[in-house]
N, C-alpha and C positions, 0 to 999 in steps of 0.2 A: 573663283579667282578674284583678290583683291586688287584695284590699279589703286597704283602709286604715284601723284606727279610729283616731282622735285626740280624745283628752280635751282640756279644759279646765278647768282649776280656777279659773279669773278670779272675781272677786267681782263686779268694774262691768262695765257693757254703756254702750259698747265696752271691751274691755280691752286691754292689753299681751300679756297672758297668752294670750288668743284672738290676737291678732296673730305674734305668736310660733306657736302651734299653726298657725296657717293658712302662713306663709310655710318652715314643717321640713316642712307635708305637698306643697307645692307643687314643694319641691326634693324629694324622696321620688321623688314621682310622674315629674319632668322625669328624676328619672337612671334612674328603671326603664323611661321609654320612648327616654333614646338610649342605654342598658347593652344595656336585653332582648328590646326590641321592645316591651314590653307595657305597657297603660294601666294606670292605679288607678281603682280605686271607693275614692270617700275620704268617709267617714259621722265628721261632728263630732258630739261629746257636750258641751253643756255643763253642766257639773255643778252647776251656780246652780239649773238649772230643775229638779235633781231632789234638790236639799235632805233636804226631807221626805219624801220616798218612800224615804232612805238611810238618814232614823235608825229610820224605821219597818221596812225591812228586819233592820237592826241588831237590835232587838229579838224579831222575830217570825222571823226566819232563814230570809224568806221574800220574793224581790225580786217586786213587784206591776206591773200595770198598764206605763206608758211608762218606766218604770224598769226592768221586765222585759228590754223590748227593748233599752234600752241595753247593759242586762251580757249578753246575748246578740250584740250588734252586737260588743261586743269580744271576746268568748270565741270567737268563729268567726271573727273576722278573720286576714286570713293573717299581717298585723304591724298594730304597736301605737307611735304615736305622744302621749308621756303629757307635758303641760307644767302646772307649777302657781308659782301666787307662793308666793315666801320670806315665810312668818311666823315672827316668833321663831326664826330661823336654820335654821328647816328647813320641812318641805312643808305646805299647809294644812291643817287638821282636815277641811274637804270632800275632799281628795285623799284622804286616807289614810282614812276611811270609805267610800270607792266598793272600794278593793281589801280593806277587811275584808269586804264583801258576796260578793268573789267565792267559788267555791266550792275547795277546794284542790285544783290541778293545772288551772287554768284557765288558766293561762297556762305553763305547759311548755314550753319549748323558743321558746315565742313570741319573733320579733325586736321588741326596740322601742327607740325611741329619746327620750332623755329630754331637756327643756327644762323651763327655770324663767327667773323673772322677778321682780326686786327692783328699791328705790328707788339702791343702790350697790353699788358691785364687789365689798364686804365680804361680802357674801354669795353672791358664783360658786361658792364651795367647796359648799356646800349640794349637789348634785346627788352630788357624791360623796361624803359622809359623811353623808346621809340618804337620797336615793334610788337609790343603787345598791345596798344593804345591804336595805334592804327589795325590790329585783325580783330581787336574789338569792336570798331566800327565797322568791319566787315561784316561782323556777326558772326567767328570764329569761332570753333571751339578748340583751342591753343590746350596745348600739354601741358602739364608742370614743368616740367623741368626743360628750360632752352641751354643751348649750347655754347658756350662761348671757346671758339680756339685761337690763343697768342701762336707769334713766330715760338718761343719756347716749349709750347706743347707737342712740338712736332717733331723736334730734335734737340730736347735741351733735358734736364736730367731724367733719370729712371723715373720718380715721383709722379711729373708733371706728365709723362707721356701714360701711365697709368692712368691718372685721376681721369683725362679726357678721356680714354676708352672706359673709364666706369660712366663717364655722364653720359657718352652718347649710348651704350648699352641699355641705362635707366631710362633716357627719351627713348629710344625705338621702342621696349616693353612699353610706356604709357600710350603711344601711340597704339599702338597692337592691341592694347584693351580699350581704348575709346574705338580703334575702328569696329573691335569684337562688340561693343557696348550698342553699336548703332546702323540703321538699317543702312544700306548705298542708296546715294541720293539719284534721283532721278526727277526727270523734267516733268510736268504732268501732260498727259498725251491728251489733246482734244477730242479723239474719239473714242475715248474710252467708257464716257459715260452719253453717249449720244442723244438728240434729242426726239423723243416718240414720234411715228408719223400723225397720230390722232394730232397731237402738239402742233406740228408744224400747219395743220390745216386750221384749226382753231384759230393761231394767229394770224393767218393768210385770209380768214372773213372777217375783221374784224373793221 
């Protein structure tokens, strides 16, 4: 079983933003089970419901209570599905506060793939001149192909509602072979390689 975390950074319920998250994690999942064989466990985050437990974390450098679990659901997932709306030409202030909370190297090597959502096309570029630069510094390993969806992709001609279900298609597959490409990350256990008793007396006469 592969897990899947996917954010949301939507501000309204229902949003675009969640809509977009749900239909990248759904092609994720369909190309890891006719790629690999294998199902997803897909755990959505929406980042509206934990506002105030981010700026609080922010401050006390310490994530609490169901916010806890959130940054844990994604730190131990084996890939990372991250979508947020274009404000101000780049990602929201709730997005970009959920990954100041993480802890550094929390995302390492992780796959993830990225979507955003604006009111026009002016803003597609956004995924690559503001969130690829910041999950590089995460130490990401980002898909090719990110997703950008206008208000017209959703309801505006036959075309433009096509094109978006071939790109988010094309991200789930890349996703699906980087997750297939790469082992599931896991924490390293301190008893795993334990230290000898001969050792520990050794150091205890010294």
């Amino acid at each position: 079983m592969t897990t899947l975390a996917v954010i949301s950074a939507g501000l309204g319920q229902p949003s675009s933003t969640r809509m977009l998250a749900d239909r990248l994690a759904a092609a994720a999942a369909d190309a890891l089970r006719a790629g690999a064989g294998t199902d997803a466990a897909i755990e959505t985050i929406e980042l509206r419901d934990h506002a105030h437990a981010m700026v609080d974390a922010t401050l006390t450098h310490f994530p609490a209570g169901e916010f806890r679990t959130a940054v844990e659901t994604v730190t131990n997932a084996d890939g990372l599905i991250a979508v947020t709306p274009v404000f101000n030409a780049s990602y929201s202030g709730l997005f970009k506060t959920f990954f100041d909370v993480l802890e550094r190297g929390s995302l390492d090597g992780r796959p993830v793939l990225l979507g955003a959502t604006g009111g026009t096309e002016r803003h597609s570029l956004a995924i690559d001149y503001a969130m690829r630069p910041l999950f590089a510094y995460l130490r990401a390993a980002v898909v090719p192909t990110g997703v950008y969806a206008a208000a017209e992709d959703w309801g505006g001609a036959d075309g433009a509602v096509e094109g978006l279900a071939e790109r988010i298609d094309r991200a789930g597959r890349e996703l699906a072979a980087l997750l297939g490409d790469r082992p599931a990350p896991r924490k390293p256990d301190p008893y795993e390689n334990p230290v000898s008793f001969e050792e520990l007396l050794s150091a205890s006469g010294r």
